[in-house]
C-alpha positions as CSV (number, residue, x, y, z in Angstrom):
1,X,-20.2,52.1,-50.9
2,X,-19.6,50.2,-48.0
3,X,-16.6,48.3,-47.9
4,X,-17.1,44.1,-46.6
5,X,-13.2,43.8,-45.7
6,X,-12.4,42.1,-42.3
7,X,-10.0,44.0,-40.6
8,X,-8.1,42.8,-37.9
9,X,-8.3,44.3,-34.7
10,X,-6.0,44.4,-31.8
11,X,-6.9,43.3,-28.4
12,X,-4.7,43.3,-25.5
13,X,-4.3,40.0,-24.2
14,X,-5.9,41.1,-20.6
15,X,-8.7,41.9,-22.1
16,X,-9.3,38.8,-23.7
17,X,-8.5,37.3,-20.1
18,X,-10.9,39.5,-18.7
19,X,-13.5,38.7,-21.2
20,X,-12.9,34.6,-20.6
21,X,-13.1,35.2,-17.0
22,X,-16.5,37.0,-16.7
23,X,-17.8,33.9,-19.4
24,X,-16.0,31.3,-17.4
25,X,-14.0,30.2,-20.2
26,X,-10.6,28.7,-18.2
27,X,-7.5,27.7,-19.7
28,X,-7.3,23.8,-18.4
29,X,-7.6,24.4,-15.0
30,X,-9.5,22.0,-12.6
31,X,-12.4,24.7,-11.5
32,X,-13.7,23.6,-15.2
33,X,-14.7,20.8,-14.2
34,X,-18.3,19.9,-12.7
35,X,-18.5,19.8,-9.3
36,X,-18.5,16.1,-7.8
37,X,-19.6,16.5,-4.3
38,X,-17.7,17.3,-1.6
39,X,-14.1,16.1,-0.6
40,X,-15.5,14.0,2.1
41,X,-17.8,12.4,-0.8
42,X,-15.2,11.9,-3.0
43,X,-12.8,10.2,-0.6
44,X,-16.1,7.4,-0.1
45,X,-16.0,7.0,-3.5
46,X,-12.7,6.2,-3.7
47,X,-12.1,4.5,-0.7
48,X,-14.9,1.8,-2.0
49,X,-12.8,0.6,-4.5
50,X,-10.0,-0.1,-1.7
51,X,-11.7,-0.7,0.9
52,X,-13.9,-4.0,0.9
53,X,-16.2,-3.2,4.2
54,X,-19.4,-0.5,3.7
55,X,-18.2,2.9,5.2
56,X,-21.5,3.7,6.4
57,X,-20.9,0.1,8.9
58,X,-17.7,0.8,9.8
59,X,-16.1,3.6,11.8
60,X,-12.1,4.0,11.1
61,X,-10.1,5.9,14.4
62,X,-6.6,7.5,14.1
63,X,-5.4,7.9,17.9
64,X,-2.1,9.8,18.1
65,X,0.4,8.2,20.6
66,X,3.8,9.7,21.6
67,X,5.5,7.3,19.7
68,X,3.7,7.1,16.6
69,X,-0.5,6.5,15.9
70,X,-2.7,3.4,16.5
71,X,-5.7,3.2,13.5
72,X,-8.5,1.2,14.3
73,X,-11.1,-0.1,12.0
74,X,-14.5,-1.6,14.0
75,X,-18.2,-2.7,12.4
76,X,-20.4,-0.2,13.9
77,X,-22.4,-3.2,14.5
78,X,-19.8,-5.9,16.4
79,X,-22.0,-8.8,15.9
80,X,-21.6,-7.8,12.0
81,X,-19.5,-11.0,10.9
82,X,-19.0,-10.0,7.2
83,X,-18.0,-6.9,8.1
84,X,-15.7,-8.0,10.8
85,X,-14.1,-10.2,8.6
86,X,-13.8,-8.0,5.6
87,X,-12.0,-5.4,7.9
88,X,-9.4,-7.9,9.5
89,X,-8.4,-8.7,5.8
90,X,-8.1,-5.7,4.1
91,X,-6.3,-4.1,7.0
92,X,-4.1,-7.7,7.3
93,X,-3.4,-7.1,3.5
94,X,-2.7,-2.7,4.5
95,X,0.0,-4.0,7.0
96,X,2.0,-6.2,5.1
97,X,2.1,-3.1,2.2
98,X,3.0,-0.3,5.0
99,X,5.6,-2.3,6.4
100,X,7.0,-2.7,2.8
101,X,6.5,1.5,2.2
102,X,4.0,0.7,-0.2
103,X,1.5,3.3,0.9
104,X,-0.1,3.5,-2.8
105,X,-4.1,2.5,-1.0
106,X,-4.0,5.8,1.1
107,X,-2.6,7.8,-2.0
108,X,-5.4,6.3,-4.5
109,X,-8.1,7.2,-1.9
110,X,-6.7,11.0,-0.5
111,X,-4.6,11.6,-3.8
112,X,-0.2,11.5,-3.6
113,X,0.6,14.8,-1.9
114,X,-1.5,13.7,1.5
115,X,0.5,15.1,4.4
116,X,2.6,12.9,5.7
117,X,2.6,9.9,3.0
118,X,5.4,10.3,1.5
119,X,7.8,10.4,4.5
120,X,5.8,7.2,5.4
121,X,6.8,5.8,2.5
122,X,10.2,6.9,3.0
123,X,11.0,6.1,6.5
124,X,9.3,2.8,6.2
125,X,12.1,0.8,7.6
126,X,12.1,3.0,10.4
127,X,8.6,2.2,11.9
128,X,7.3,-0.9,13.6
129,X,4.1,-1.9,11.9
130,X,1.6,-4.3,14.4
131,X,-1.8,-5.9,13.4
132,X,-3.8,-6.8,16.1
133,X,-7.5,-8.8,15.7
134,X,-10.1,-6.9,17.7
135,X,-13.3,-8.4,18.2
136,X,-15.3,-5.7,16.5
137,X,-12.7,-4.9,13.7
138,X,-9.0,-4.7,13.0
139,X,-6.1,-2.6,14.7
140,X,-2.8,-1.4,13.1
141,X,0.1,0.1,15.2
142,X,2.9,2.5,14.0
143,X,5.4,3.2,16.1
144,X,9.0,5.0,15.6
145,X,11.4,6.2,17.6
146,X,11.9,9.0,14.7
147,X,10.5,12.3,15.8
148,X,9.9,13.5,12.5
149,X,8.4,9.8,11.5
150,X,6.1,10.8,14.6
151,X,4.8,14.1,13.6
152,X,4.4,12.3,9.9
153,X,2.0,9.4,11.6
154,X,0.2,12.0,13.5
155,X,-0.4,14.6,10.2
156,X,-1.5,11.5,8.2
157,X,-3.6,10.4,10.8
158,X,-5.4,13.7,11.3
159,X,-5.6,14.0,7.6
160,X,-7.4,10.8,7.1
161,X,-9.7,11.4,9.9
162,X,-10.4,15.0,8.0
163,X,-11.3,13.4,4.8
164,X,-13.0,10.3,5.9
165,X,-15.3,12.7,8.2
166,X,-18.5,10.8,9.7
167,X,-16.3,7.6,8.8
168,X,-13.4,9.1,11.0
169,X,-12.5,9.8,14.8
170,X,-9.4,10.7,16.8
């Protein structure tokens, strides 16, 4: 007669990890997840629910200076009045919050641990915040006479342009 009794069996616990890996089973970790495009598509996503003017009409520059970084937002069409105007407001609006340290746009867009951000936030008082009209766009200037407030304007510049990619320049 053949006995029907479960018995329990023993496993080592790397097997069962090597048996979840091969299936693709994870334990909570963000490779789970579906792929949604690439980080450069993500960041667009993002960045429309900050950022009033069409990406695809509007080319954003990040130009390292020695005393801190000029960002520049221009219509890629200049004669492009709503998109002119939409960019002179939100970066009006992005002025007035950096100068406060309230850098919370960038981190909703490029996520809290973007280099440089948080010693932005932190140094605020520290750096010189300009907006300047341009006739195609908007222009905002940092500058610092803080070295390490420097290096942090030039990482997050570099880092935006790297995310925003065929939205981005030096």
């Amino acid at each position: 007669m053949i006995s029907r009794t479960a018995r329990p069996v023993s496993v080592p616990l790397m097997g069962v990890l090597a048996v979840m890996t091969v299936l693709g089973v994870g334990c909570g970790s963000s490779a789970e997840a579906p792929s949604e495009g690439s980080r450069q598509e993500q960041v667009a996503r993002k960045g429309a629910s900050v950022m009033p003017f069409d990406l695809d009409r509007t080319t954003h520059r990040f130009v390292p200076a020695t005393d801190g970084l000029l960002e520049e937002v221009v219509s890629d069409a200049p004669t492009d009045a709503d998109q002119v105007r939409l960019i002179r407001e939100h970066l009006t609006q992005e002025a007035g919050r950096f100068r406060r340290g309230d850098y919370a746009d960038p981190a909703s867009i490029h996520g809290s641990a973007m280099p440089g951000l948080k010693e932005l936030s932190a140094g605020a008082s520290r750096i010189e915040i300009t907006y300047t009209d341009r006739p195609d766009g908007a222009a905002v200037r940092f500058r610092t006479t803080d070295p390490a407030l420097v290096d942090a304007l030039r990482t997050w510049g570099a880092a935006q342009v790297t995310d925003h990619g065929e939205h981005a320049e030096h």
